[in-house]
C-alpha positions in Angstrom: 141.4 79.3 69.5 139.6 82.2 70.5 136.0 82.4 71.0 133.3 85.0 69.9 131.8 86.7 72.5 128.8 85.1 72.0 130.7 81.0 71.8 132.6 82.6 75.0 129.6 83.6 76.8 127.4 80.4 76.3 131.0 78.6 77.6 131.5 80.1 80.4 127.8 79.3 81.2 128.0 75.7 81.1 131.4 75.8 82.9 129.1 77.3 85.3 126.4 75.3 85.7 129.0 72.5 86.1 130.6 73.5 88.9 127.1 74.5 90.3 125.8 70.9 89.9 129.3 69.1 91.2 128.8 72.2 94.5 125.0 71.1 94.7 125.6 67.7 95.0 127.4 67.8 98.1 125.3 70.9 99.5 122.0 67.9 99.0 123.4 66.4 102.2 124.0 69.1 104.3 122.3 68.9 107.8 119.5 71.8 108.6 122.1 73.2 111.1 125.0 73.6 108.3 122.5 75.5 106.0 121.6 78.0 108.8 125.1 78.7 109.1 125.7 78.8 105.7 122.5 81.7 105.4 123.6 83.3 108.8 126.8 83.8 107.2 125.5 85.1 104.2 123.1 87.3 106.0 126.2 89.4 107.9 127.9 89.5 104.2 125.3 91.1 102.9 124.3 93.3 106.1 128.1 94.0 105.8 128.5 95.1 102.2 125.1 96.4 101.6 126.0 100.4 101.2 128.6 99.6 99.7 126.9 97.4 96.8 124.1 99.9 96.9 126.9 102.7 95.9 127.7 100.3 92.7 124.5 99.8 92.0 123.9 103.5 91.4 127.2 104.2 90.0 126.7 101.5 87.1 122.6 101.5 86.3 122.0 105.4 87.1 118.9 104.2 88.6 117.3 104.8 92.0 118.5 106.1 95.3 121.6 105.0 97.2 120.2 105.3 100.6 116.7 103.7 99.5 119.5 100.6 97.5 121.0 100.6 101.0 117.9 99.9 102.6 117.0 97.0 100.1 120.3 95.1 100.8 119.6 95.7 104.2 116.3 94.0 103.4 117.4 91.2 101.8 119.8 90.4 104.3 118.6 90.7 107.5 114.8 90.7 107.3 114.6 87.7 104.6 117.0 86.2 106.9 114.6 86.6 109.6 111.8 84.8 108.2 113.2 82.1 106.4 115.9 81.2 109.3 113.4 78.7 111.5 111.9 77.3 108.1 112.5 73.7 107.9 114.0 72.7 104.5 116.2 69.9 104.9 115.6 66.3 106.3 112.2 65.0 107.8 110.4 68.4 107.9 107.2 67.5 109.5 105.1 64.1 111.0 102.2 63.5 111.4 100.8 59.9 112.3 100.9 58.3 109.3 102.5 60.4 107.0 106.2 62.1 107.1 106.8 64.6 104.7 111.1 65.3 103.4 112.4 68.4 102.0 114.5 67.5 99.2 116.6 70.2 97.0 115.0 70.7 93.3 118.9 71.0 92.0 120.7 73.8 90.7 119.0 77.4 90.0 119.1 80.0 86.9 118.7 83.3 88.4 117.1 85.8 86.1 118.6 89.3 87.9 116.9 93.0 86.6 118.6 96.3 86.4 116.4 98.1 88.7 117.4 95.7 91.6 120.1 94.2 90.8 122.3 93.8 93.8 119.2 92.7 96.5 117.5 90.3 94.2 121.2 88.8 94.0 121.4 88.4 98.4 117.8 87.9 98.3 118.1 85.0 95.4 121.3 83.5 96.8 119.7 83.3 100.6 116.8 81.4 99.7 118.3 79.2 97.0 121.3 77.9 99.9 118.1 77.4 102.4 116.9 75.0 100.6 120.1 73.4 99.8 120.1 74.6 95.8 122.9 76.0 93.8 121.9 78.8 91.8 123.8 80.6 88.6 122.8 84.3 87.9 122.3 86.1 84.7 123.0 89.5 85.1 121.3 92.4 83.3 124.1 94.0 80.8 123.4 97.7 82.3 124.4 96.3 85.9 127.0 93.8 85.1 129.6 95.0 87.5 127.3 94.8 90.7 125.4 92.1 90.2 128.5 90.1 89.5 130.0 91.5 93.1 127.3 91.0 94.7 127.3 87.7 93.9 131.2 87.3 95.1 130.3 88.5 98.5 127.2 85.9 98.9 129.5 82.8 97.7 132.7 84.0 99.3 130.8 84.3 102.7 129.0 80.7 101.6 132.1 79.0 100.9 133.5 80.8 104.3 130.7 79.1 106.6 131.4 75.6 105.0 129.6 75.8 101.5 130.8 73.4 98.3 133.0 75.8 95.9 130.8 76.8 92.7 127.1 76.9 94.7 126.9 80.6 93.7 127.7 81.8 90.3 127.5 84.5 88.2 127.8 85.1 84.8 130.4 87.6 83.4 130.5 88.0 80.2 126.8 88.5 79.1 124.9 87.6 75.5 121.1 87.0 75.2 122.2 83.3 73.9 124.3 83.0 77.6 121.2 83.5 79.2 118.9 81.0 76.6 121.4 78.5 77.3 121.2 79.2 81.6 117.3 78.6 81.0 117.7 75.3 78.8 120.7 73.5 79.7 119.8 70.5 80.5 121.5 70.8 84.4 119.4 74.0 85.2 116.6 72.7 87.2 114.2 75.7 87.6 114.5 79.0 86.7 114.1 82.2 89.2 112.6 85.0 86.7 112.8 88.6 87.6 112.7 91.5 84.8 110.7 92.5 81.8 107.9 90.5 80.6 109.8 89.6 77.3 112.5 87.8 79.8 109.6 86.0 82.1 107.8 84.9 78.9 110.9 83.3 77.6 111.6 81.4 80.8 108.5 80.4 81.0 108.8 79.1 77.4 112.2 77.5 77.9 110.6 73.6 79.1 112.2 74.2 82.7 109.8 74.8 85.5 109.9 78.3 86.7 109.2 81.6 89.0 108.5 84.7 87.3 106.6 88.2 87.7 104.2 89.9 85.8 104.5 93.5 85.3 103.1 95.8 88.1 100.9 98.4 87.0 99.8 99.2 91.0 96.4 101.3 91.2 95.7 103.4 94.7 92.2 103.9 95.3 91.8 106.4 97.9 87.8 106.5 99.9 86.5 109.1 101.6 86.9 107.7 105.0 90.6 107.4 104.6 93.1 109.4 106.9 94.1 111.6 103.9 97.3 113.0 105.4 98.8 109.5 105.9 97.4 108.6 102.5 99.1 111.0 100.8 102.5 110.2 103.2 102.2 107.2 102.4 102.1 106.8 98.6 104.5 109.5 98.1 106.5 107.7 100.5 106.0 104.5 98.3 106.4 106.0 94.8 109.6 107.6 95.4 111.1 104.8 97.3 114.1 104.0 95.2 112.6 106.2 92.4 109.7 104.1 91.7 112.3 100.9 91.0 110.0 98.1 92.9 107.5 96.1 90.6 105.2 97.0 93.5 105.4 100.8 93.1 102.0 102.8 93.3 101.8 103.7 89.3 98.0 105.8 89.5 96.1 107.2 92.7 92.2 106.7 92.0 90.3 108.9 94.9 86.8 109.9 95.2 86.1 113.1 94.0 84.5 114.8 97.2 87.8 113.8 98.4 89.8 114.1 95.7 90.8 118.1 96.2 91.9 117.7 99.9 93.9 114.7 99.0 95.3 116.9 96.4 96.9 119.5 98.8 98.3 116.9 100.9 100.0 114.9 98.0 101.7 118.3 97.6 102.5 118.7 100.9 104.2 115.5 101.3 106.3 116.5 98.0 103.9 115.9 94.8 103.6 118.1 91.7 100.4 118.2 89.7 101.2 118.5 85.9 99.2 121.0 83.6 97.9 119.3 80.7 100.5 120.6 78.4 103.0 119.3 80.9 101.2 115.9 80.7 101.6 115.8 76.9 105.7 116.7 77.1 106.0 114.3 79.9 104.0 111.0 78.5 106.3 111.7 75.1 110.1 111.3 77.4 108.5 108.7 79.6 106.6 106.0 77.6 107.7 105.2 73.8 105.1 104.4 71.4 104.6 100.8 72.2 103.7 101.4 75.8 107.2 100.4 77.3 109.0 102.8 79.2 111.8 104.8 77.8 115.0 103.0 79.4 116.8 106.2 80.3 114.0 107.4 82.5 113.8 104.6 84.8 114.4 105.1 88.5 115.4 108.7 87.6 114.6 112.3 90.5 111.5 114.0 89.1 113.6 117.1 88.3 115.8 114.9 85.6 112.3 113.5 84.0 110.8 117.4 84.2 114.1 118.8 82.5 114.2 116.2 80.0 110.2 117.4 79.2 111.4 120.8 79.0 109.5 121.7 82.7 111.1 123.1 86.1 109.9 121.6 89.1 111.7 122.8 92.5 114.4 120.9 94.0 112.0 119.5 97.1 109.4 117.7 94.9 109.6 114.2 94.8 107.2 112.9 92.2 105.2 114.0 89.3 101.8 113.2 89.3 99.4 113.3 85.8 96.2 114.1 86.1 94.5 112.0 83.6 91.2 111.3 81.7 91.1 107.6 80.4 93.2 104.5 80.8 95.2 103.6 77.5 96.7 103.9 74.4 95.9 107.6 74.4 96.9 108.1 77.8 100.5 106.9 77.4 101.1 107.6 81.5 97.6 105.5 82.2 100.6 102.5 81.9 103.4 101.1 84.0 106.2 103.2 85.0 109.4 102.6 87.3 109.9 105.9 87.5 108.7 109.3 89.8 105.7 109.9 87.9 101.7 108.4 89.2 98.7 109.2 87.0 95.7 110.3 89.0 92.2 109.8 88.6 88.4 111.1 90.3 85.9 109.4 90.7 82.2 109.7 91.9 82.3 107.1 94.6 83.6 104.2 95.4 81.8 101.6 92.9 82.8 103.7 89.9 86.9 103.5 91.6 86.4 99.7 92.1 86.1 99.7 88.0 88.7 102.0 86.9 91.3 100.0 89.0 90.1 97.1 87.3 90.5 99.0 83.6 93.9 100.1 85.1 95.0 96.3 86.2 93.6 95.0 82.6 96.0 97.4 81.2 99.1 95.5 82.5 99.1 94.4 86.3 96.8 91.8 86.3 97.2 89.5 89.4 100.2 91.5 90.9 98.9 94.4 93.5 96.4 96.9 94.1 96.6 99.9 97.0 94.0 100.7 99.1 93.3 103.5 102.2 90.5 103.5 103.6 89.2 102.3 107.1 85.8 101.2 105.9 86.1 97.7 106.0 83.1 96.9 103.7 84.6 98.5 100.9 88.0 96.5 101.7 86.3 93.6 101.4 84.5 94.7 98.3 87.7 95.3 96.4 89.5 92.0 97.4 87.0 89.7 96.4 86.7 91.8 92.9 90.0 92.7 91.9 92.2 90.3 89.7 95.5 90.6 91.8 96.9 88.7 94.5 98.0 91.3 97.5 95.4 93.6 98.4 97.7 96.5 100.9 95.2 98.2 103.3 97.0 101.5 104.1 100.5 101.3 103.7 103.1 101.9 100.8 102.6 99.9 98.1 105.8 99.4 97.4 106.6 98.9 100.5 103.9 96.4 101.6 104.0 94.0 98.8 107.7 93.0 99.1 106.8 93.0 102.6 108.6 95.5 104.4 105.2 97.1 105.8 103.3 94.3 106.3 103.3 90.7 107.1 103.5 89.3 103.4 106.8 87.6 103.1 109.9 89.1 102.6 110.7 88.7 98.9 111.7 90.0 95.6 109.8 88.2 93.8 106.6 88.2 93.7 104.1 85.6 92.5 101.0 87.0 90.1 99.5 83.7 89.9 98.1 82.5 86.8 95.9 85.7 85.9 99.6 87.2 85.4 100.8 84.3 83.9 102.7 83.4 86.3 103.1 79.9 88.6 102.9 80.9 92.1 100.6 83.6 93.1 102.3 84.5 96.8 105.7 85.7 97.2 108.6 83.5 96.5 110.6 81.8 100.0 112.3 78.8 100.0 109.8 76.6 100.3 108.8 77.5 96.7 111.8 75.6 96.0 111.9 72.3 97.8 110.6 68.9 96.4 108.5 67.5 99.5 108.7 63.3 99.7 106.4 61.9 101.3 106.6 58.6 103.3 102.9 57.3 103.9 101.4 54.1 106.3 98.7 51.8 105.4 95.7 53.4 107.4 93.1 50.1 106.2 91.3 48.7 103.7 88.7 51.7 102.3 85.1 50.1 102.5 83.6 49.5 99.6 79.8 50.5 98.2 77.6 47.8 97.5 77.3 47.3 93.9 74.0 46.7 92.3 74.5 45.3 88.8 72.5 45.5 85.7 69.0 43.8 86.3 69.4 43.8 90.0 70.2 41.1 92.6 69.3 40.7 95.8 71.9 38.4 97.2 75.1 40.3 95.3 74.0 43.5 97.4 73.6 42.5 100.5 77.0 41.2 100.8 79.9 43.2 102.6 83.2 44.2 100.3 85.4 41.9 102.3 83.7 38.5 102.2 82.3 37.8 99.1 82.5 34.5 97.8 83.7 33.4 94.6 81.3 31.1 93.8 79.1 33.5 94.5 79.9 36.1 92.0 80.3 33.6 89.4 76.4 32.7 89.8 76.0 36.3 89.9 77.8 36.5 86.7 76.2 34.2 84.9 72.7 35.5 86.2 73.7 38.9 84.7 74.7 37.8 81.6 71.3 35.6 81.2 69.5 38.5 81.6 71.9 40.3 79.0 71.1 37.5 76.8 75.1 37.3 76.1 74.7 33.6 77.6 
C-alpha cells in the first residue's frame, strides 16, 4: 500500500527514531576515549566537506554568503571541537570527598535545523549530541532539505567510520509539519534541540519533552562617545553582513549618541554602509517586513543590491548593508523589528541614559534575553547596561554576530543560544554538551546534622537543656504529658 506523503513522512520518522534509540543504547557505554574519537572524527569530516556543504547551502536556500557558510562549517567543526574535546561527559566526571558526580546520556535527540544555517547547526548539533553519548534525529527545514540531509550523511558516515552504532545520526527526508510534531512527541525522543522561528521553538516547547530553544534576536548596538569610532563602524558592518545578516545574533539597529552620531556616520560608509532617504525607508520597510512584523521570506540573507532593486533603489556594487535612519521603535517603524537580512535601523540619541532606554524599547520589541552590542571603552557605562538590560550576552566591542556565537570572544562555541527565561527559553548561556547530560550523583554519609533545642508550648526547662542525641524516652513522655496538662487536652 502506498502512503501519503504526510503517513510516509511521520513513518519514516519513527523508523528513525528507532534505529536512533537501538544506536543509542550501545553508544550509553562507550568509554570517554571512544567518544573523542568518534567527535575527532567528525570534526575532520566536517573540516573536510565544509566548502563544499557551504556551496549546497547557497545553491538550495539562496541565502547568505558561500565563503562566510564556509567559515561557519569551519566553526562548527574545528573550533566547537576545540572546546568541547577535554569536557568530561562520560563515566565518573568529577570527586570530590564525599560526593562523585556521573555523566549519564539524556537518550536520543530531535534536532530542530533552520534554513539560514542549515548545514553548521547540523555538524555543530551532531558534535555535541555524540559528546555526550546521545543520538540525535534532525528535522530539516523544507527550503534546505537537500543540505541539511548531506550534511547529516557526512557527520554519521564519519561517526559510524570511528566506531559509532549504525542509526546515531539521522535525518529526515521526506519533510511534513506532522513528521516534525511526531520527532517532538514520540514517545522515544528524549529532548528536543530547537533552532528556527519562534512559531517552531514555541511548539517544542509545548510538545511535553524537555527542550533547548532560541528566542528571536532583535540585537541593538549602542555606540558612546568614547568609543574608537572607526573600529565601531568595522566592526558592525563587519557583523551585519556576515553571511548576509543570517546569525540570530546579527546587529539589527545601531543606537549612537548624537554628538557622535555624524562621525560614526561617515565611517559606517566607509566601511561599506548606505544611509536610506526617507522615501527609500518607506519602499524598503514595504519588501522587507510584511504586515505582521515577520520578515518577508524571500529577502532573508539576500546582498543589499538584491533588497535595493527589489525597493526600486540603486545602491553601488561595493556597499554592503542598508542602514534606516529611523524615528520610533514599532509598528509604524516596520524596520525598528528583526531582520536576517543586510539592512540595520539607526538611531540618535542625546547621551548615553536616553540610549540605555531605547535599546531596552528595541529588546521589548522582540530580543528579549538574547544579545545587546556595545563599543565603548568607558567601563562605567558597560556596567550600567549589563546590569539593566534584559539579555543574557552583553558583547563589549566586537561583532555582534560574531561574539555571541562565540567566534570573537570567549562565550562558547555554539549555535544555539540560550535567552533564558525572559526569552522564554530554558537555558540562558549557549548550548555545549553539558546542557545535555543527566549528572548522578553518588553521595557519603558526612554525620548526624545537630539538632536545635526545641522549646515547646508553655516552656520547660529540663526538655531544653537536653542535647538532640541523648534524650531519654521517659523523659519526653513526662514532657508530653506536662505539655498536654497545660493544654488542658489531659
Amino acid at each position: 500500500m502506498e502512503l501519503d506523503r504526510d503517513l510516509a513522512s511521520v513513518q519514516e520518522v519513527r523508523n528513525l527514531l528507532k534505529k536512533a534509540r537501538e544506536a543509542q543504547q550501545i553508544l550509553k557505554s562507550f568509554s570517554q576515549e571512544q567518544v573523542n574519537e568518534i567527535i575527532k572524527a567528525m570534526r575532520n569530516a566536517g573540516e573536510a566537506e565544509a566548502c563544499r556543504l557551504a556551496a549546497m547551502a547557497v545553491s538550495e536556500t539562496g541565502m547568505g554568503k558561500y565563503e562566510d557558510k564556509c567559515f561557519k562549517n569551519y566553526f562548527a567543526a574545528k573550533h566547537v571541537y576545540d572546546y568541547i574535546k577535554d569536557m568530561k561527559t562520560a563515566g565518573i566526571i568529577e570527586t570530590q570527598e564525599k560526593m562523585w558526580k556521573i555523566a549519564e546520556p539524556v537518550g536520543v535527540i530531535a534536532g530542530i535545523v533552520p534554513t539560514t544555517n542549515p548545514t553548521s547547526t547540523i555538524i555543530y548539533k551532531s558534535m555535541i549530541a555524540l559528546k555526550s553519548r546521545n543520538a540525535i534525529v534532525f528535522s530539516p527545514h523544507p527550503s534546505a532539505a537537500r543540505c541539511t540531509a548531506e550534511a547529516a550523511a557526512v557527520m554519521n558516515r564519519a561517526a559510524v567510520a570511528a566506531g559509532a552504532p549504525e542509526g546515531v545520526i539521522g535525518c529526515l527526508t521526506t519533510i511534513s509539519m506532522d513528521a516534525t510534531q511526531e520527532l517532538m512527541k514520540n514517545a522515544i525522543t528524549s529532548v528536543i534541540l530547537a533552532t528556527g522561528g519562534s512559531a517552531l521553538v514555541k511548539a517544542a516547547y509545548s510538545s511535553g519533552k524537555p527542550a533547548l530553544g532560541v528566542g528571536p534576536g532583535n540585537v541593538p548596538v549602542f555606540v558612546e562617545r568614547s568609543a574608537d569610532l572607526a573600529k565601531a563602524a568595522e566592526y558592525i558592518i563587519a557583523g551585519k553582513s556576515f553571511d548576509n545578516g543570517t546569525i540570530c545574533a546579527s546587529e539589527q539597529a545601531i543606537v549612537a549618541e548624537d554628538c557622535i552620531a555624524g562621525e560614526l556616520t561617515q565611517q559606517l560608509k566607509r566601511y561599506g554602509a548606505h544611509f536610506l532617504e526617507p522615501d527609500e525607508v518607506e519602499k524598503v520597510s514595504k519588501i522587507v517586513m510584511l504586515p505582521n512584523h515577520s520578515m518577508n521570506p524571500r529577502v532573508v540573507g539576500k546582498d543589499p543590491q538584491v533588497i535595493a532593486k527589489m525597493a526600486g533603489i540603486n545602491v553601488p556594487p561595493q556597499v554592503k548593508c542598508l542602514v534606516a535612519p529611523l524615528d520610533g521603535i514599532g509598528s509604524q517603524w516596520p524596520l525598528s523589528y528583526e531582520k536576517l537580512t543586510t539592512v540595520l535601523g539607526f538611531y540618535r540619541v542625546k547621551d548615553w541614559e536616553e540610549g540605555c532606554e531605547k535599546c531596552t524599547q528595541l529588546l521589548e520589541l522582540g530580543g528579549i534575553g538574547h544579545s545587546l552590542a556595545i563599543h565603548t571603552t568607558n567601563e562605567t557605562v558597560i556596567r550600567e547596561f549589563a546590569l539593566r538590560k534584559p539579555i543574557f550576552r552583553v558583547l563589549v566591542n566586537t561583532p555582534s554576530a560574531l561574539g555571541g556565537v562565540g567566534a570573537t570572544t570567549e562565550m562558547a562555541p555554539s549555535f544555539t543560544l540560550g535567552c533564558g527565561t525572559w526569552g522564554g527559553s530554558s537555558v540562558s548561556e549557549n548550548v555545549t554538551p553539558l546542557h545535555l547530560i543527566n549528572i548522578k550523583r553518588v553521595a557519603w554519609h558526612t554525620g548526624i546534622p545537630e539538632r536545635p533545642a526545641i522549646q515547646p508550648p508553655g516552656g520547660t526547662a529540663n526538655f531544653c537543656s537536653v542535647s538532640a542525641n541523648t534524650i531519654d524516652p521517659q523523659l519526653i513522655k513526662s514532657v508530653v504529658a506536662e505539655v498536654m496538662k497545660a493544654m488542658k487536652c489531659s
